[in-house]
C-alpha positions in Angstrom: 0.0 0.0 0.0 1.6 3.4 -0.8 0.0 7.0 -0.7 3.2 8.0 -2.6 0.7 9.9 -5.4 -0.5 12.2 -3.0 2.9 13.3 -2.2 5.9 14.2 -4.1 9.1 11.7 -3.1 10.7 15.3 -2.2 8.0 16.5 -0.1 7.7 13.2 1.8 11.6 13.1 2.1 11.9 16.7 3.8 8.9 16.0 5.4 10.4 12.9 7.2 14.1 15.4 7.2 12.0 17.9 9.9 10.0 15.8 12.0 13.2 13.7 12.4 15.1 16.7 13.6 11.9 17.6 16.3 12.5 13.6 17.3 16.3 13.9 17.9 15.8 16.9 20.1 13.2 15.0 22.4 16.2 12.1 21.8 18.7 14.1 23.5 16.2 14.2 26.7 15.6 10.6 26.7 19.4 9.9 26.7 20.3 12.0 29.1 17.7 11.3 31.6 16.3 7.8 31.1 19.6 6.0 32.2 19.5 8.5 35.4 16.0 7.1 36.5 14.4 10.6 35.9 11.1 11.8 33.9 11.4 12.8 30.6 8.3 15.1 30.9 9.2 17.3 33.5 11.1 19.5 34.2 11.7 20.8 31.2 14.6 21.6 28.8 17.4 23.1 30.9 21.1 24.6 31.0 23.1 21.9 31.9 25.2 24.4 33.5 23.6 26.7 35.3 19.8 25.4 35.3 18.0 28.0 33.3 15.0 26.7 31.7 15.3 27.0 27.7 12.7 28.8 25.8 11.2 27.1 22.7 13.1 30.1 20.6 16.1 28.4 22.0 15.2 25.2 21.5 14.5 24.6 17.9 16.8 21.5 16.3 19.9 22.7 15.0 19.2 26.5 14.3 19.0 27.2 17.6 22.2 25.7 18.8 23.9 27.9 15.6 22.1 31.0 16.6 23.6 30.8 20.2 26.6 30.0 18.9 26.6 26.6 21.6 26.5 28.9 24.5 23.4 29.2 26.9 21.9 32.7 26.4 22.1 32.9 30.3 25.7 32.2 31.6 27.3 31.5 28.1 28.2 28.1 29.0 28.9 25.7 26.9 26.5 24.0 24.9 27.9 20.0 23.6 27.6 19.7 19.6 26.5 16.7 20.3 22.7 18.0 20.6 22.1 18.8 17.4 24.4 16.4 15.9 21.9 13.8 17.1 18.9 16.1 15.9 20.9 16.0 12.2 21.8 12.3 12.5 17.9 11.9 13.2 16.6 13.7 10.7 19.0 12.2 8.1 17.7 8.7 9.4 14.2 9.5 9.0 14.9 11.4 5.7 16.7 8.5 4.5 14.0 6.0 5.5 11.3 7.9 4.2 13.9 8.2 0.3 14.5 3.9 1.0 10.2 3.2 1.6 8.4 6.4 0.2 4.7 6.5 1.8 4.2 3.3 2.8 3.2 2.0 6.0 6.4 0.7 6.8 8.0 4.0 6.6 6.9 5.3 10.1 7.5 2.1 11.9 11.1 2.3 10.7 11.8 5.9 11.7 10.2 5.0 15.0 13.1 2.0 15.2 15.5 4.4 13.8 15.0 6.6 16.7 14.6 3.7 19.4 18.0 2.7 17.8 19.9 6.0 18.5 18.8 6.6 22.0 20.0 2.9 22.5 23.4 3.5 21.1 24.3 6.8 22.8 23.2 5.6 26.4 25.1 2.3 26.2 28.2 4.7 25.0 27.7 6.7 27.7 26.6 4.3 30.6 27.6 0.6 29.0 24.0 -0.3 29.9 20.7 -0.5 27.2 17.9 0.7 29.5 15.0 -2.0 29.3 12.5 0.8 28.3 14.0 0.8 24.9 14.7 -2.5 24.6 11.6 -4.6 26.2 9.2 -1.5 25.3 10.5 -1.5 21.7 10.4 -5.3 21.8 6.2 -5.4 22.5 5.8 -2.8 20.3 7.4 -4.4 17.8 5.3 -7.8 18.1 2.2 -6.1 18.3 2.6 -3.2 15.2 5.1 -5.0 12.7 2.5 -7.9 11.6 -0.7 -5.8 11.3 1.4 -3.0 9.5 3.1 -5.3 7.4 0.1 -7.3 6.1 -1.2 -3.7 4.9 1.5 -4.6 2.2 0.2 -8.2 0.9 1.4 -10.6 3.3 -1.0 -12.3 5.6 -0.8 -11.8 8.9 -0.2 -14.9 10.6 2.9 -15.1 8.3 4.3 -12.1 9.2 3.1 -12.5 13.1 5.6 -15.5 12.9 8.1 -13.7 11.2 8.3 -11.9 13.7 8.5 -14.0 16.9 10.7 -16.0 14.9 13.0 -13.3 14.4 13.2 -11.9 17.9 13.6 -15.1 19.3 16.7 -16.0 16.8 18.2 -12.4 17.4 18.3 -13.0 21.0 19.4 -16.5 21.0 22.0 -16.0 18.6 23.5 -13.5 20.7 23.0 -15.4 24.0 24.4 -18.7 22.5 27.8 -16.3 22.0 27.7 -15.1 25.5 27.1 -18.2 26.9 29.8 -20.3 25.3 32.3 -17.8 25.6 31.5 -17.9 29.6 31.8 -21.8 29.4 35.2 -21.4 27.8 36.7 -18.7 30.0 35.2 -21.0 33.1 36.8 -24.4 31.9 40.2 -22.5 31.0 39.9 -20.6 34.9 40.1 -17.5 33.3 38.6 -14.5 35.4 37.6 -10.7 34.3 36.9 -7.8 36.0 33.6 -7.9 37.6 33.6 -11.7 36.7 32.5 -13.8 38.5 34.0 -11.0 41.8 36.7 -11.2 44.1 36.3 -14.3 46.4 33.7 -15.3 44.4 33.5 -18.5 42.5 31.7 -19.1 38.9 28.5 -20.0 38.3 27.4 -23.3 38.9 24.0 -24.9 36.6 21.7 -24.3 39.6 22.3 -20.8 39.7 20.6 -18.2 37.3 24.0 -16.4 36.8 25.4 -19.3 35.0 22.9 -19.0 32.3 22.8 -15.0 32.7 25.8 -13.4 33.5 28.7 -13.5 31.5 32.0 -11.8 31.2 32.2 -8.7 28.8 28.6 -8.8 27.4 25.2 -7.6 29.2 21.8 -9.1 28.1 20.9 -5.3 27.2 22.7 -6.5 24.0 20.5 -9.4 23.9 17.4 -7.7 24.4 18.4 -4.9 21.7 18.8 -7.8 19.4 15.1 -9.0 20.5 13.6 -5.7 19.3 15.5 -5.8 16.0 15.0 -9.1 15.1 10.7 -8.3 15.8 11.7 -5.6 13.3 14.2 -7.4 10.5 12.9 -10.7 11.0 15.0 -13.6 10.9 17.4 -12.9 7.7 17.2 -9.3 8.8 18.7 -10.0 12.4 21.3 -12.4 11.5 22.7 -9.5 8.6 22.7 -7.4 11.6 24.7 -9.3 14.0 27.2 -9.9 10.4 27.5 -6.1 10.0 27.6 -5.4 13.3 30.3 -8.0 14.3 32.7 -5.8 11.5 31.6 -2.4 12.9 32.6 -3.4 16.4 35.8 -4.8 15.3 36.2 -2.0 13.6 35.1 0.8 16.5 36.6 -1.4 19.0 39.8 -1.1 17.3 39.5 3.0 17.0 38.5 3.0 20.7 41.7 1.2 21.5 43.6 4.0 19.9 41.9 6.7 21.3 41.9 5.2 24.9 45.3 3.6 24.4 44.3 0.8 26.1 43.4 -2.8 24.3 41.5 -3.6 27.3 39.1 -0.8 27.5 35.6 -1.6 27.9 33.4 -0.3 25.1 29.4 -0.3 24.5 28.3 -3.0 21.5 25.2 -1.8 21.4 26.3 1.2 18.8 27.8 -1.5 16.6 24.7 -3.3 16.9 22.5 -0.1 16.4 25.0 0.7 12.9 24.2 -2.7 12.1 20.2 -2.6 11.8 20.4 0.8 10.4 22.5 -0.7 7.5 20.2 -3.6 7.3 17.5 -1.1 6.7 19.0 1.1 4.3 21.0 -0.7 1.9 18.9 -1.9 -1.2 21.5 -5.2 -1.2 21.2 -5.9 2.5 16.9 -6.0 2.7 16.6 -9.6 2.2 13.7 -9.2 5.1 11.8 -6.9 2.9 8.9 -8.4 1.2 
């Protein structure tokens, strides 16, 4: 189903271009305050410096940050680039998806993943944790919206309801199984890692939830993230992911070595992960889940 007549390709594309950059803004809250347990409603928009509530003038994507010149109009502090370099990497996502899917039904449900994949990213670079909210929340949303929306398109639903349970389960397995094993190994060979299994503490024995849980260098956020996407992608879709997402972290891993100067600095893989999907999304060869 497509509505694309109604609407010029260029229209729709700069349509999905400005509401993306309104989403990245509210973005920026949701990473900053979601991971510290506080509401993303109130209070509003502040200084992180010295507290003074921004107006809406001050608080349009992009322009606003260029018109202050990225210092608060109060004490001239310091305003990171980073705020509206989300808003313009979230408008580009949704401009891209919306270039990729035109107006179809589809196109909204991705932007919506889009966005619940950038919030996941820059929290788990920022606290090495993928808050639940994203993950779980976009997981349920996922099962409940992908089927309906994508039998608008021809496929029946009960296909495409499996498609994606089938997918979620195989994203999070896949990524579980890798956890798992490695945690098996590292046991066997007596090998221990910071935080794991603790000073003092021995490993995980069958009986205990931690052996199937808790494993050295990976979180089940990771696991859950690849949950969500693989209710998304499906099963093909989720297993490109975890392929292009395996080279991006090799490949950011390695950068963050260099920058750090430390091989053993720990690093978020949920970015790579998030990198990964978005590929899987956007490049015509790579959208073997498309129907």
């Amino acid at each position: 189903m497509s509505v694309g007549s109604a609407f010029p390709p260029e229209l729709w594309v700069g349509i999905a271009f400005v509401f993306g950059l309104v989403v990245g803004s509210f973005l920026n809250v949701v990473i900053h305050r979601v991971p510290l347990g506080e509401s993303i409603v109130r209070p509003g928009s502040r200084c992180p410096a010295c507290g003074r509530p921004v107006t809406p003038l001050e608080n349009v994507p992009v322009l606003s940050y260029l018109w202050l010149r990225g210092r608060c109009r109060g004490c001239r502090g310091r305003i990171s680039p980073r705020y509206p370099a989300i808003e313009l990497a979230t408008g580009i996502a949704f401009a891209a998806v919306a270039m990729r899917y035109g107006a179809t039904p589809m196109t909204p449900v991705l932007c919506a993943f889009a966005a619940a994949l950038i919030a996941a990213a820059m929290i788990d670079f920022d606290h090495h944790l993928i808050p639940d909210e994203i993950s779980l929340g976009g997981l349920v949303v996922a099962l409940l919206l992908v089927p309906p929306v994508r039998s608008l398109a021809g496929g029946a639903f009960l296909d495409e309801m499996f498609r994606s349970f089938a997918g979620a389960a195989v994203g999070a397995f896949l990524l579980w199984s890798v956890g798992f094993v490695h945690a098996r190994i590292a046991a066997a060979m007596g090998r221990r890692f910071e935080h794991w299994p603790g000073d003092g503490e021995d490993f995980p024995r069958p009986a205990s939830a931690d052996f199937w849980l808790w494993f050295p260098g990976m979180g089940l956020g990771d696991v859950k993230l690849l949950a969500m996407i693989g209710a998304v992608l499906g099963p093909i879709g989720v297993v490109e992911t975890i392929i292009v997402a395996s080279v991006a972290g090799l490949v950011s891993g390695f950068a963050w070595a260099l920058a750090s100067r430390s091989l053993s600095a720990p690093f978020g893989f949920g970015p790579a992960i998030a990198a990964g999907a978005l590929i899987v999304v956007l490049v015509p060869h790579a959208m073997l889940f498309v129907g």
